[in-house]
Structure formats: C-alpha cells, structure tokens
N, C-alpha and C positions, 0 to 999 in steps of 0.2 A: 450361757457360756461355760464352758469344763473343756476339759483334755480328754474326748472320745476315743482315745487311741482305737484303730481297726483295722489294722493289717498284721491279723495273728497268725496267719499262716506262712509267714517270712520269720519269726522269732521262735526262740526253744525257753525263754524266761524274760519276765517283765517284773522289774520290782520298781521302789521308791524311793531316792534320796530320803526324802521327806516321812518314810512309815520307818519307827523306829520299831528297834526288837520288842516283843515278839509278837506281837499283835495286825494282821494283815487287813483293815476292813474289807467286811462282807462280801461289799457290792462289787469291787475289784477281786476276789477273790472267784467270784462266781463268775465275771467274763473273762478270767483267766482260764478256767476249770473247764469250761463249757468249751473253749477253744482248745483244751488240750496244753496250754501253757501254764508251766510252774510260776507259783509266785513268789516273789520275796519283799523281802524285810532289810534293815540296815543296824549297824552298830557301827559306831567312828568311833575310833581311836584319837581325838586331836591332840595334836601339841599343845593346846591351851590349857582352859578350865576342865574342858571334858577330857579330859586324861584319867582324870579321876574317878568319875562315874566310871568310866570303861574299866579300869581294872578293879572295880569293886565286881563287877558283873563275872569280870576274868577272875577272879579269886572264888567268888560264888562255884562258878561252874567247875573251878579244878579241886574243890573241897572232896575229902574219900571219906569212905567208913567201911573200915574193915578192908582196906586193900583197893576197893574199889571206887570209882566216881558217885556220888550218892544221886546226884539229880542227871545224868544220862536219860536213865528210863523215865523219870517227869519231864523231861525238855521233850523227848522224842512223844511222851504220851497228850503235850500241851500241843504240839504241834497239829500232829495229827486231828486234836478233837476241832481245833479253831481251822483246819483247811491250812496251815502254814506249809509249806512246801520246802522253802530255800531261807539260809541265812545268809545274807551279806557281810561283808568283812570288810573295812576300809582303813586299814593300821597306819594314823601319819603320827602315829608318838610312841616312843620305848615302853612296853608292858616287862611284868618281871611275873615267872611261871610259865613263859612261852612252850617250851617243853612239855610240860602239862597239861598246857592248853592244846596243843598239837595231839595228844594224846585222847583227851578228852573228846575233841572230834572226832578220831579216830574209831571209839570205841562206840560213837551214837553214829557213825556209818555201820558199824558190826550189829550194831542189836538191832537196828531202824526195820530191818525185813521181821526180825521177829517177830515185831511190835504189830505188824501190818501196815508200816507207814515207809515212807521213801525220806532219808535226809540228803540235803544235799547243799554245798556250802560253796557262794559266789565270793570268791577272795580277790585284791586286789594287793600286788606282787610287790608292795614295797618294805615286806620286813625282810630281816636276818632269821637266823632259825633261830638265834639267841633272843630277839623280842627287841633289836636295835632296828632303826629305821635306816631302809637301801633305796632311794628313789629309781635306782638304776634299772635299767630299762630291759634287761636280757635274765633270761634263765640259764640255767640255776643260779650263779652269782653269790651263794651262801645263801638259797631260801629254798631249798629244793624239801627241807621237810615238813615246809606248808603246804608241799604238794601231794607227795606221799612219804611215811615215815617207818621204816620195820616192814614193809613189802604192804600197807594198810594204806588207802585212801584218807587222806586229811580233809582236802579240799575237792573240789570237782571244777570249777569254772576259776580257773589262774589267767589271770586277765595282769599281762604285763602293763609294764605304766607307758605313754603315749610315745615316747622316742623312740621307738620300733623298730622304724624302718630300717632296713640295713643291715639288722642283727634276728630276725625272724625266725627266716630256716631255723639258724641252727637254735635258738628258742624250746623252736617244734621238736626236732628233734632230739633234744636232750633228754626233753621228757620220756620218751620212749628208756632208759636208761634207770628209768623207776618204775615201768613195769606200765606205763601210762600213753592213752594216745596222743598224736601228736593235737589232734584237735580239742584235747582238754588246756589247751594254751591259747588264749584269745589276745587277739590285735587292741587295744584298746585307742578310741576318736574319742575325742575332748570334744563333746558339740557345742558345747561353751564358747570354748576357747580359739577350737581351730575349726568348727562348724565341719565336713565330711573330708578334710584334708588333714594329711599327716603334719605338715610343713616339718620336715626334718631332714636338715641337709645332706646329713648320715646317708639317705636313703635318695640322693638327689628327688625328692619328694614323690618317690615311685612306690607309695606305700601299697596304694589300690595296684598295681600291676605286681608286687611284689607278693601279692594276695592269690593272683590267679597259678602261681607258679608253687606257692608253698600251703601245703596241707594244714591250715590253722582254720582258727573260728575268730569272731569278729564280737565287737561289742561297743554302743555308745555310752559313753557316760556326757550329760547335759541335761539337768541343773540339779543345784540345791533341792531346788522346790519346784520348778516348772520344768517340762519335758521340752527341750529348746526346737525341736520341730515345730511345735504348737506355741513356743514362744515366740517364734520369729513367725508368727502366720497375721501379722497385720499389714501387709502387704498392698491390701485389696479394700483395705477399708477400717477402721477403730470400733465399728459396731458388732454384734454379735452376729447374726448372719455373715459379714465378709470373712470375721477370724476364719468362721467355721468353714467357710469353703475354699478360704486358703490354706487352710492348716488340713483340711481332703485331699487338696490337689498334691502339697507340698509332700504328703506322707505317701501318694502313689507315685512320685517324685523319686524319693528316696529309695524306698522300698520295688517299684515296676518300671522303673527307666525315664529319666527324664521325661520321656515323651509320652506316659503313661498307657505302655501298652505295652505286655511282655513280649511282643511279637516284634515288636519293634524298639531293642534295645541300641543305645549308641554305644559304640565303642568303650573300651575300658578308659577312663580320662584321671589320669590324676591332679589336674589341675584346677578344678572347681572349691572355690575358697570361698564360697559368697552364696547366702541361702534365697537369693530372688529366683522367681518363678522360669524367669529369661536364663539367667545362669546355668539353673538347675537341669534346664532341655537338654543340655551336653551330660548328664551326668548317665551314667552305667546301670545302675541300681542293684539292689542288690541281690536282686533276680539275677543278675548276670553268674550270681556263684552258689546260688541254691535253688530249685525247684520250689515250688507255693505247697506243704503240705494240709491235711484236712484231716477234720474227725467225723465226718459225714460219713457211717456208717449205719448206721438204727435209724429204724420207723417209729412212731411218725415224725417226718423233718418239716416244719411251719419256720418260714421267716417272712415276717413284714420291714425288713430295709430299714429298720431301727437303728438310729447310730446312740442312743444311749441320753438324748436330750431333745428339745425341741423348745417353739414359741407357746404350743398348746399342747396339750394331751387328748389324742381322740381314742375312740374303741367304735370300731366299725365305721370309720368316717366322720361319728360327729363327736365335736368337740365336749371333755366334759371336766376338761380342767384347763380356763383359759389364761393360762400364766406362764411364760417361761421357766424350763426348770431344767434340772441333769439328774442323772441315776444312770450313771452305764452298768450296773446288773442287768437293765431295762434290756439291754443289746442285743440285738439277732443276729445269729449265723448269717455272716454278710459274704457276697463274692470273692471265692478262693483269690482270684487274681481283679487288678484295677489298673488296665482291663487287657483282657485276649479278644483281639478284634480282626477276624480276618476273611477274605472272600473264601468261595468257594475252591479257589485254588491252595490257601493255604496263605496268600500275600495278604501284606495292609493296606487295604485300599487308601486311595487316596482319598476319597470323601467318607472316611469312617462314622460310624454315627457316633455324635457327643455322649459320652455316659457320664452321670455325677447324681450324689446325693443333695435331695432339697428338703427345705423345713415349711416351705410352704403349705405342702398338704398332706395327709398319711393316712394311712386306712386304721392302722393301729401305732401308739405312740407320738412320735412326734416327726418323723421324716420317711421319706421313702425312696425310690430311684425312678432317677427321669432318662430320658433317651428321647435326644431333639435332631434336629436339624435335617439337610438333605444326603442321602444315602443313595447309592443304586442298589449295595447289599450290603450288610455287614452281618457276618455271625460272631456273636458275641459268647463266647462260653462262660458261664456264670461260676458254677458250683462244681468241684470236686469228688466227688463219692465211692462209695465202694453199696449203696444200697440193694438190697435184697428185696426187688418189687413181683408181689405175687399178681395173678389175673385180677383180680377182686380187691387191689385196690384204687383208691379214692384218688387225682393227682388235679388242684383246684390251680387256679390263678387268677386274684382279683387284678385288673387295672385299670387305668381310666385316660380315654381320649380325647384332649386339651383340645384337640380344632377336628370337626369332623363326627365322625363314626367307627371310621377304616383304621383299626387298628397297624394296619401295613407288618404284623408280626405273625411267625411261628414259633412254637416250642419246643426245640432241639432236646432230642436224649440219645447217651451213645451207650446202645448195650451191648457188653460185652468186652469191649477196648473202647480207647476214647480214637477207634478210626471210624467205625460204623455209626453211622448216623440215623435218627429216623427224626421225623418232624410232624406235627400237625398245627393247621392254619387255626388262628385263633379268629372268631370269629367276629362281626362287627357290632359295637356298643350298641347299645337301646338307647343313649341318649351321648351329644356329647357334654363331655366335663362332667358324667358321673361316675360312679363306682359300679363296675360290671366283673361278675363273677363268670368264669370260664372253668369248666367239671366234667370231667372224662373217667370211664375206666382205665386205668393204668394197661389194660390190654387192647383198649381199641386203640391206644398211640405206640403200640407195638414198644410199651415202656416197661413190658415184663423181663424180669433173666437181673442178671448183675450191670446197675447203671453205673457207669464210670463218670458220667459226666453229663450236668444239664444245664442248656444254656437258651438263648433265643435268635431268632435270624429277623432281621429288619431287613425292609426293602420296599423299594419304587418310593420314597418320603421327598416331599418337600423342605423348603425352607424353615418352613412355619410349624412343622411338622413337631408333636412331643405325646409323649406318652408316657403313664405313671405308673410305675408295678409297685400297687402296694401291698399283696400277698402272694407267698407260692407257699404249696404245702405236698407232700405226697403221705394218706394218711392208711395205715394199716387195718383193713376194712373188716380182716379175717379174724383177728383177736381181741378179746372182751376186757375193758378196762375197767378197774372198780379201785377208784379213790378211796379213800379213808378221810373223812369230813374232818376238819379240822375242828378242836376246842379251845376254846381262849382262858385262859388261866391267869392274866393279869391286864389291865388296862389302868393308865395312869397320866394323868397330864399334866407335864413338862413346866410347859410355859405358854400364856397366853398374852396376846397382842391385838390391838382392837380389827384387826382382822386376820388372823392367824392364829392357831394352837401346834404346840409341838407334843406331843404324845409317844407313849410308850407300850406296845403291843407283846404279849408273850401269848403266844399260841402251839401246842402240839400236837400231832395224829397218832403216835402212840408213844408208851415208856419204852425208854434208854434198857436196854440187856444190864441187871443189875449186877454181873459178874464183871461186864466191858464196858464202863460208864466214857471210855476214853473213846468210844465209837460214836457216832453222830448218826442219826437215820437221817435218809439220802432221800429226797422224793420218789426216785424209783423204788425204793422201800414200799410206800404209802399208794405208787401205782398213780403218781401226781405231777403233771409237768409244772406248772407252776402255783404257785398263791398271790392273789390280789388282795388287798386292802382298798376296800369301800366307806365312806363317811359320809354321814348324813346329820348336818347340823339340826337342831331343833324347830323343826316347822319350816326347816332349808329342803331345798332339792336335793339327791343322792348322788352323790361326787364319785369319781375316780380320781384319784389325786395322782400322782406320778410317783407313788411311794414305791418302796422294795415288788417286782417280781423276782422271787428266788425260787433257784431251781434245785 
C-alpha cells in the first residue's frame, strides 16, 4: 500500500506537504525526473509554534557579507547536487525581512543558470509584500512583489488562495503588469476540503467553466500528509489491492475524464462535489484543458507496467521477493494517456476494451496491464513519442494470454504524424497463461523514421477474453553500450529483526569532477540505465529485494 501517483503527463510539478526543506528523497525524486516533472519541497510559515523555526531559516537565508546574500550560491549549489528542483512557500504567519527575503529569491533565480541548475519557487499568495498575512483571494492585493519585484522573478508558481472564483481573469491579468504571464497565476482546489469544486458563491460556483475562458494554470492542494485522490481511494474495498485500483481508477478520473478515456470527455461540469467513482463519471478532467505531454524521446525505451509496488517482486516472471512492498523509483514510463480508445473511425466504441493496471502478476516488479473483456475493435494508443527508430533496431513485447492462445492483438506505430498508422499481428502464445516474447526488426513493422506514437489494436475478443502486457521495449541495436561496473565503498547494517535487516549501501562508478563537487554523475555518465541491489543471506538463496532501481 503507498501513493503510486502515475499520471505525469497531465502535471508540470509534484511536490509534498509532508517533505520539508530542503531535502527531496530519492525515490520520488527519480520518478519525478524520469517523467520530466520538477519536484518540490515545503516550508510553512504557521501561525503557531512554527513561526519560529520559519523565520530562523528567513533570517539564515537573508544574512549578507559584503553587500551580498552569503548562502544563495550554497542553496542553489545544495539544490542542485540532491536533485531538488522547486521550493514551496506556504506563509500563514507574519515574518519580519520580507523585503529581503523577496530579494534573496530573486538573486538565486539570477545566479541558478550560472550555477547550471534551474531554481524555481511554488508560492502560495497569502502574504503582504511587508511579511503581514492576506488570506484574500485576488492578485495583486498588496503581494504583487512575491511575484516579481525591480522587473526580477521572486516566485514562479503564485497559486492564489481557493476563493477564486469570480475574480480570476483579472488575477491573470494583472500579472501581465509585472512583466509576468498570465499563467504563472494558478487557480488553487482545496482537495481536502472542497474535493474538485470551487464552492464559491462569488463565482456562482463556475470555477471550472471560469477556467475554460481565462488564461490561468491550475493546482491542488490535499493533504497535510496524504494526496486526498489516494486518500479517498477506499471506495472499493479497506484492503490493499481495492485502495490501489480505486485510487487508478479515481486518478484517470480526474486527470482523463470521468469516463476514463480522453476521447471521450464529458462536458465541463462544475458541479461535482463528491469523490465516488459514480460522481466522478460526470466530471471533465482535466484533459479537457491541457493535452498529456511526454519525454519519450531516446533509445532504448523498456517499460514493464510497473506502478511502483506490488504483493511480490518478480524479474522475468518468477517471483524472487514474495512480500508486499512500495519503491515508486521502481516505476515505468507508463501510458501517455488512461486511456485513448477508439475505432477505426476515430469514435468510442461502444464495447471498448477494459484497460487497468493488476498486481496479480508481472514479468518485471510487481504489476502490469490487463485488457479484458469483449471488443469487436478497439485501438488503443498507449505511448507518446518523438523516437528516432533506425532499420536494425530491436522492438520486443512480452505478453501473456489468460484463456487460449490467440492473442486477438496488433502493434500499432504512427510514423511520422500520429495520422499514419502501420500495424503488425502479434502472433499466437506457445502456451496459455505463460509469458511469451514477441521480437521484430523495427523495419519489418515498417516502425523506422520518427514514431509519434505507439499503441495496440484489439479485436474479435470474447467475454472471457484477457491479456497481459508485461514488457515493450524498442532497443537501439546500432550502438555499443559499455557500463562502468559499479564499486561498493561502504556496507553497514542498520537494524536487525528475527527476520529482516535494514542495511546501508554506498556504491560508486566513478570520482565526482574535483573542481564541481556540486555536480552529481547521472547514469547516462557511466553509460548505465539502472542498478539493482542483490542479497544473499548466509547458506540462503539469492534475493531481489524491491530495494532502490535508480536511474
């Protein structure tokens, strides 16, 4: 049981109530990064006790020496080495140096390119420019130089506070007035509190329609500590499998249209106040106001349908860690969209084939994707791309057929634009319910040239019909890869328990550049997609544990 989140091709940042400054772990940091998505971090301001801690930090950071801020260039250089991307900002109590502090942002957006790092700062719009607290709901309002201050970026993400509605537009447009676009001003949803509705009467509660009309950006804020998609995913059951397939459904829900298929979006609805699955069929999503983008550009692309947990751990089908566990590092480039499902004409059929993610069985990790039921067609477009496939390469697909032989599938590629299509029939399993590999030259499926997009076609299926895609990969056959073997420099154990250990691994494949110690080597450095971590107890069998793949 964990918070998979996987629909990162609908967001431009994901951070954590719950990760305070400035420290982002790892594992989230890596299926941020891999998806293209900044991450962030948090500092509150409260009105409380922690009032205090916050402006210890605000005094730290606005300290000079010689005219200048002393720790800019250490924030932006700490940043950088840990993966940190974005600061959050959540001021609900009076600081004193606001001024300075505005400043101080200012000058670590100016140096951040030099440095070689990106800063970039999620603020939420409830102070003064003096460091008093404005819960009020409109830009600028007396905050406009948390936005930008002296023609200099402060902030980047101004995420007004939830009473919105009503006063938007001119919001947006204000901003434009400090030199700023209108869509660095975000709508802000309390998923807490008001779940996907504005409820503001301001706005006779037309906040989503008020959306399609005015030039803004969008943001949830819901929970403290839990992501309230995933908290309200018990719907379906208290056990860990139902969370996790109500908390799949709910997020292609939100994110691909009630009815979870971008092809088939409902109308813009502002009236959806209630996160049940029945509700949620009316809701819009929020495909409706942005396109699914991707970083599916480079070879070799492998994804096994990995959502980041499971009940077992397998590698190649068999199980070699039978325990439930989570590590969303573990997570595979998963389907641009959830889902695009349409006939050959371009409509949604009415017997579309069922798509969802299952933990029952997986070729690699712990889940993969199923596609049941009866169909007369459905093409399904999976993946997004911009890839560069030569003659000579390699384009595989493990799956496996649940009742039968007959895979009833083809493998859809559009080269060139996502109009032209080419397909080839996959062919039928050696056995059913096992694991069967399917392996073409990338030119005998007419999959050479720039693919825009690859997806699969089902058809003629029964009732009973299901099939499991637990690998696709297209691998670059032409060029010679040569890792750098990793060396282990520390090993250390934690804590033991009469059947578990916790351990601590430090390993590297080469020194750090002694002049740019703030620089990190990247796997693609070392010419490495990922590292595994293998354990083998004393006179035990040789484990895959579910521990870090980092990339």
């Amino acid at each position: 049981d964990g918070d998979n989140f996987s629909l990162w091709s609908y967001i431009d940042s994901h951070g954590g109530w719950a990760i305070n400054w400035v420290r982002v772990p790892g594992g989230f940091s890596d299926v941020c990064h891999k998806n293209g998505v900044p991450n962030g971090c948090l500092l509150f301001f409260d009105s409380g006790a922690g009032a205090a801690s916050a402006q210890r930090i605000i005094n730290m950071l606005n300290e000079k020496e010689n005219g200048n801020f002393k720790n800019a260039e250490k924030l932006i250089k700490f940043m950088k080495y840990y993966g940190v991307d974005g600061l959050g900002i959540n001021p609900e109590s009076y600081i004193s140096g606001a001024s300075d502090f505005q400043d101080f942002l200012a000058e670590c957006h100016r140096i951040a390119p030099e440095l070689g790092w990106h800063f970039t700062v999620y603020w939420y719009g409830t102070m003064s420019n003096s460091g008093g607290v404005n819960l009020g709901s409109t830009f600028p309002n007396g905050k406009e130089n948390w936005l930008s201050k002296n023609g200099q970026n402060v902030t980047d993400m101004y995420m007004i506070n939830y009473n919105w509605g009503g006063y938007l537009s001119g919001s947006a447009n204000a901003a434009t007035q400090y030199g700023r676009s209108t869509y660095d001003i975000y709508a802000g949803f309390d998923i807490q509190g008001r779940w996907i509705h504005d409820q503001n009467t301001a706005s006779g509660n037309h906040g989503w329609t008020e959306l399609t009309t005015t030039p803004a950006s969008i943001v949830f804020w819901g929970a403290h500590q839990t992501n309230q998609v995933y908290g309200n995913s018990g719907e379906l059951g208290s056990n860990d499998k139902a969370v996790q397939k109500t908390y799949q459904i709910k997020l292609e829900q939100v994110f691909c249209g009630g009815l979870r298929n971008v092809k088939n979006l409902p109308p813009v609805n502002d009236n959806v106040n209630t996160s049940s699955i029945n509700a949620m069929k009316k809701f819009h999503g929020i495909a409706k106001y942005l396109p699914a983008r991707s970083t599916l550009q480079e070879l070799p692309f492998v994804t096994r349908f990995g959502l980041g947990n499971g009940e077992a751990f397998r590698s190649e089908g068999k199980t070699t860690f039978n325990q439930k566990w989570y590590n969303i590092s573990t997570q595979d480039m998963l389907p641009t969209w959830r889902w695009w499902i349409t006939d050959d004409n371009g409509n949604v059929p009415e017997d579309a084939i069922e798509c969802e993610f299952t933990f029952d069985d997986s070729w690699f990790a712990g889940s993969c994707l199923a596609m049941r039921g009866a169909t007369q067609k459905s093409n399904v477009r999976l993946f997004k791309t911009n890839f560069d496939v030569k003659k000579g390469d390699i384009v595989s697909l493990r799956y496996k057929v649940k009742n039968g032989t007959d895979p009833h599938l083809k493998l859809c590629s559009f080269v060139g634009s996502e109009n032209t299509m080419h397909s080839a029939v996959i062919p039928a399993a050696a056995k059913s319910g096992e694991w069967t590999e399917f392996k073409s030259n990338a030119n005998k499926l007419q999959m050479n040239g720039k693919v825009a997009c690859i997806g699969v076609t089902v058809e003629n299926t029964s009732a009973d019909y299901e099939i499991l895609l637990g690998e696709f990969s297209i691998v670059n056959n032409n060029k010679q890869w040569n890792p750098v073997a990793p060396q282990i420099t520390l090993t250390r154990i934690l804590d033991r328990k009469y059947n578990n250990i916790d351990y601590k691994i430090i390993f590297k494949s080469r020194d750090q550049a002694p002049n740019d110690p703030a620089t990190p080597i990247y796997n693609e450095d070392v010419d490495t997609w990922y590292f595994e971590i293998w354990s083998q107890p004393e006179g035990g069998e040789l484990l895959r544990p579910p521990g870090p793949l980092m990339w």
